[in-house]
C-alpha positions in Angstrom: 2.0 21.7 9.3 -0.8 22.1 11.9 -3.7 20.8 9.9 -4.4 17.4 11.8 -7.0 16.0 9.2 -5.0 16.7 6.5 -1.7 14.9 8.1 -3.8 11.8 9.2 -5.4 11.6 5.8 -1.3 11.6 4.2 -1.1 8.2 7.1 -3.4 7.4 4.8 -2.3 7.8 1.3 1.6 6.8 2.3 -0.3 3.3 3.9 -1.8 2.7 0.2 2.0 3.7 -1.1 3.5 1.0 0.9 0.6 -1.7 0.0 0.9 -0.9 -3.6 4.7 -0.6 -3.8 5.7 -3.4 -1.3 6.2 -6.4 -3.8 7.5 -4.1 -6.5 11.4 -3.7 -7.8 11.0 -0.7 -10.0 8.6 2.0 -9.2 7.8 5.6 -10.6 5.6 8.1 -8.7 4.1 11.9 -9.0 3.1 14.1 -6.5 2.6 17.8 -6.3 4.3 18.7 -2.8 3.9 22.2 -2.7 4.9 23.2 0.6 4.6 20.1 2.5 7.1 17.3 1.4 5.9 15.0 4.2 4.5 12.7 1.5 7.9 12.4 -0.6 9.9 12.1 2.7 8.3 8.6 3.5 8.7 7.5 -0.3 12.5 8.4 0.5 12.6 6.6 4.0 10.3 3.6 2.5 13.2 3.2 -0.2 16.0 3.6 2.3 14.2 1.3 4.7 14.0 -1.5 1.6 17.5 -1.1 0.9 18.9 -1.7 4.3 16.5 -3.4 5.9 14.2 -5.1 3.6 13.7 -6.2 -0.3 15.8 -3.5 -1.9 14.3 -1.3 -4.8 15.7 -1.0 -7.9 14.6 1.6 -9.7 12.3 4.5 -8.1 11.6 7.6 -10.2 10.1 9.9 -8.2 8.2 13.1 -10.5 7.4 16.3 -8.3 5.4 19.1 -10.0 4.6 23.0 -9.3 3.1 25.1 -11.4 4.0 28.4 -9.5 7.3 29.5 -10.1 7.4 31.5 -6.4 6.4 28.3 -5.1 8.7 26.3 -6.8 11.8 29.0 -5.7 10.9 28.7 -2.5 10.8 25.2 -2.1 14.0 24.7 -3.7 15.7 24.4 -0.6 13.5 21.8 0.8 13.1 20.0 -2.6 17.6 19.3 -2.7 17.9 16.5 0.0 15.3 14.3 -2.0 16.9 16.0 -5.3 20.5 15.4 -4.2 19.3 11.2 -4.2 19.3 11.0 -7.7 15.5 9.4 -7.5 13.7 12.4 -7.1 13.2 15.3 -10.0 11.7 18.5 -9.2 9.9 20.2 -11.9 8.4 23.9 -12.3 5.8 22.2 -14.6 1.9 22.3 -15.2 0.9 18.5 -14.7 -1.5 18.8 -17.6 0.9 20.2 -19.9 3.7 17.6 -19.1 4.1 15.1 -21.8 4.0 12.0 -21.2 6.9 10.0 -18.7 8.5 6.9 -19.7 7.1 5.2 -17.3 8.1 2.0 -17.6 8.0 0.7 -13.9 6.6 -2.9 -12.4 4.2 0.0 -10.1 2.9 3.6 -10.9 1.5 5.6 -7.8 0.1 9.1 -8.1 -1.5 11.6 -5.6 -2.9 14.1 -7.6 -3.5 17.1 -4.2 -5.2 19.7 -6.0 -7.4 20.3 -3.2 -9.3 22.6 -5.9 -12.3 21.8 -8.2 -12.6 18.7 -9.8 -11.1 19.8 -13.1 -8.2 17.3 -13.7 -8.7 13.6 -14.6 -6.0 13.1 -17.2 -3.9 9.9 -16.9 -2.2 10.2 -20.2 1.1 11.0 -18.9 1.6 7.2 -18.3 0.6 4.5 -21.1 2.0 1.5 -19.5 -1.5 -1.0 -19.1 1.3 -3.5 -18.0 2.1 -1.3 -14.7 0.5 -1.8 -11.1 -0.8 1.3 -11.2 -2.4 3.4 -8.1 -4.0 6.7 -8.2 -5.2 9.2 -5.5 -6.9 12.5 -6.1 -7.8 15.2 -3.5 -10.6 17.9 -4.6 -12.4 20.4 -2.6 -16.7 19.9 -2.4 -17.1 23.3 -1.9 -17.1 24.5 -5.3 -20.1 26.4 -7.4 -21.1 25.8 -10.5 -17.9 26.5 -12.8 -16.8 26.6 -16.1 -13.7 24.6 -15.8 -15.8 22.0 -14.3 -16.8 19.5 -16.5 -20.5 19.7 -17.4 -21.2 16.0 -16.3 -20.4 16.7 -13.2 -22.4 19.5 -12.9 -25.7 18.3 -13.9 -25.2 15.2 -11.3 -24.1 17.7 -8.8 -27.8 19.2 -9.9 -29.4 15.8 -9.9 -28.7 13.9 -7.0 -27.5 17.1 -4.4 -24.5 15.3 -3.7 -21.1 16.6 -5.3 -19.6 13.5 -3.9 -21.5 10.9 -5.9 -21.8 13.2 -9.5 -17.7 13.1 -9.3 -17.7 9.7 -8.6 -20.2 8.8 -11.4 -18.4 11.5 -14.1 -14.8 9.1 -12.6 -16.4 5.8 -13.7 -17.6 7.1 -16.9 -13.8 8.2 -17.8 -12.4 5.1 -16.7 -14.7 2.9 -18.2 -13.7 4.5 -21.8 -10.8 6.5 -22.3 -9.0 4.0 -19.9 -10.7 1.0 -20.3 -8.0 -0.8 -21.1 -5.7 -0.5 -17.9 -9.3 -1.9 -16.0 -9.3 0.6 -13.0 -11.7 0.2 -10.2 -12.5 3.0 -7.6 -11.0 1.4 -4.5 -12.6 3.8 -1.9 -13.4 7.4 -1.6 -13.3 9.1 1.8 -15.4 12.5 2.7 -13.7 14.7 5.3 -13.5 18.7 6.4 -9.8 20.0 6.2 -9.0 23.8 7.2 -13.3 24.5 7.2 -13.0 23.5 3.6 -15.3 20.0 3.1 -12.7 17.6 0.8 -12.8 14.4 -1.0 -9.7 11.6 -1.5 -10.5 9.2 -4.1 -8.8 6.2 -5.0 -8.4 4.5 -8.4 -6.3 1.1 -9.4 -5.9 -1.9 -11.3 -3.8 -3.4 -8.2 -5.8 -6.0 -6.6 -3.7 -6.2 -3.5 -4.6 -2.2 -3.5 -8.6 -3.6 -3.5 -8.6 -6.1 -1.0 -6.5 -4.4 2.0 -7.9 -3.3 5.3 -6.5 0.0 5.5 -8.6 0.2 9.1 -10.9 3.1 7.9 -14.3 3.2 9.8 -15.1 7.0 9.8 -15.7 8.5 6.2 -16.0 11.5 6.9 -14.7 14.5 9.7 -16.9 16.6 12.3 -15.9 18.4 15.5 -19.6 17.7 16.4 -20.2 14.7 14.2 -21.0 10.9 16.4 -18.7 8.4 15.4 -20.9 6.8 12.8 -20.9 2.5 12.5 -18.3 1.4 10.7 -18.7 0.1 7.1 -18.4 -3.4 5.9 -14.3 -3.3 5.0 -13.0 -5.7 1.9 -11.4 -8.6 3.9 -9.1 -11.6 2.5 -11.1 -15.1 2.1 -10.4 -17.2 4.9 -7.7 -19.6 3.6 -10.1 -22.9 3.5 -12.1 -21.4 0.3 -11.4 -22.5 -2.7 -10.6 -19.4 -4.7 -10.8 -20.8 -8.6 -13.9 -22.6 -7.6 -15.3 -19.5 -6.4 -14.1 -17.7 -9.9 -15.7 -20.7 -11.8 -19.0 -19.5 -10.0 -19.0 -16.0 -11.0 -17.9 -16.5 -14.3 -21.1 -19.3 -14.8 -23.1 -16.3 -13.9 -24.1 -16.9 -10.2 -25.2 -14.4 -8.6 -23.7 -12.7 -5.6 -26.4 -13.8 -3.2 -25.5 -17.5 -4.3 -21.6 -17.6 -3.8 -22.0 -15.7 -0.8 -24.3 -17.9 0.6 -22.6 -21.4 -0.9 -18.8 -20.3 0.2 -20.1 -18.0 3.7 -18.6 -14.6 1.9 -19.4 -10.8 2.8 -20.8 -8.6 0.1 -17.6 -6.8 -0.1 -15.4 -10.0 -0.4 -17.3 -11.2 -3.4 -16.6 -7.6 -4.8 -13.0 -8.3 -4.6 -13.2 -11.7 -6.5 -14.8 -9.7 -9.5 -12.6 -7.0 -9.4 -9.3 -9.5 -9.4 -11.3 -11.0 -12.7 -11.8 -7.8 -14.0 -8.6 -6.9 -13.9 -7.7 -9.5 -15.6 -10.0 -9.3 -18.5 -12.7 -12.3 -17.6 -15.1 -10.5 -16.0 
């Protein structure tokens, strides 16, 4: 497809697939392909790949989803070479009306590309807190005020002029309560414009090998006429000479992030990934 922002941004989504998935043996993911199955194609390959070349895989269960039953005819076609693997099932479905999937895999990675409103946040399908679990959502930031849009959003929206930061606050709230328990973080969010239409790709996980990787992104968001802005600080691994538990012990004695990052030579974002890999595991 001849939409050059939106295939580098899928670069980027199938380089968080292989992070999350590399270390894993059984692995479930959902994605809603409509016309472009570039996305499930290098979940295919990355398998392949694994099983000749590398650490083999073994179980993948690979959910696809469309709601439109023209769409889904259509695609048919395309859909059978994944289908015909036995790892891939192709459903003429409604995502929010899909009960739940036993999904009962070491890693659980979704990309939710709606590229509509922000109207979908449901995780429900997959109660496994145990699971690695990754997940990506794409929504359009061109939308007006809507009922279908939940009313949170739309008074931050109001608030702050910025649709960007009210769906990122309404995010946090809903992980922070309905799924507190699976301790998600929001990884990184990425701004970009896509076909004329301004977009946003958020990340969620409770995969701290998600967290901390340099996925090499320095541009947050896409202009024809935009300057290439500086990049932003970017979560690297501690340098092998710190002592990791002894930084832990600091943070958890309730030094502040000014202290260890001064007493161990840290960057702001590094610190963050210290307290997210304790909140993930319920100390923090």
């Amino acid at each position: 497809m001849n939409y050059p922002v939106k295939n580098a941004l899928r670069q980027l989504v199938c380089k968080v697939y292989e992070t999350a998935t590399k270390d894993k043996q059984t692995i479930t993911t959902v994605s809603l392909p409509g016309d472009s199955w570039e996305f499930e194609h290098f979940v295919n390959d990355n398998f392949n790949f694994r099983k000749w070349f590398g650490n083999p895989i073994k179980q993948l269960k690979a959910y696809c989803f469309e709601r439109n039953t023209l769409c889904y005819q259509t695609e048919l076609n395309y859909a059978k070479p994944l289908t015909d693997t036995g790892n891939f099932e192709y459903l003429n479905e409604e995502i929010n009306e899909t009960p739940m999937l036993r999904a009962s895999s070491e890693s659980v990675f979704s990309w939710f590309d709606f590229c509509g409103n922000p109207t979908f946040f449901n995780l429900d399908y997959c109660r496994n807190p145990e699971a690695r679990q990754t997940h990506l959502f794409t929504f359009n930031l061109a939308w007006r005020y809507s009922d279908n849009i939940p009313t949170d959003i739309l008074i931050d929206s109001k608030q702050y002029e910025n649709k960007e930061e009210a769906i990122l606050n309404y995010f946090q709230k809903v992980i922070d309560s309905k799924y507190k328990e699976y301790r998600y973080v929001i990884a990184f969010s990425i701004t970009y414009v896509s076909n004329h239409t301004p977009m946003i790709l958020i990340c969620i996980t409770n995969d701290v090998g998600v967290v901390i990787e340099d996925y090499g992104i320095c541009k947050t968001s896409y202009k024809k006429t935009e300057k290439l802005p500086p990049p932003p600080e970017l979560i690297q691994v501690p340098a092998q000479d710190i002592n990791k538990q002894e930084v832990y012990a600091d943070l958890l004695s309730g030094k502040s992030d000014e202290e260890v990052m001064n007493k161990y030579s840290l960057k702001k974002m590094q610190v963050a990934a210290f307290k997210a890999w304790l909140t993930m595991r319920g100390e923090w």
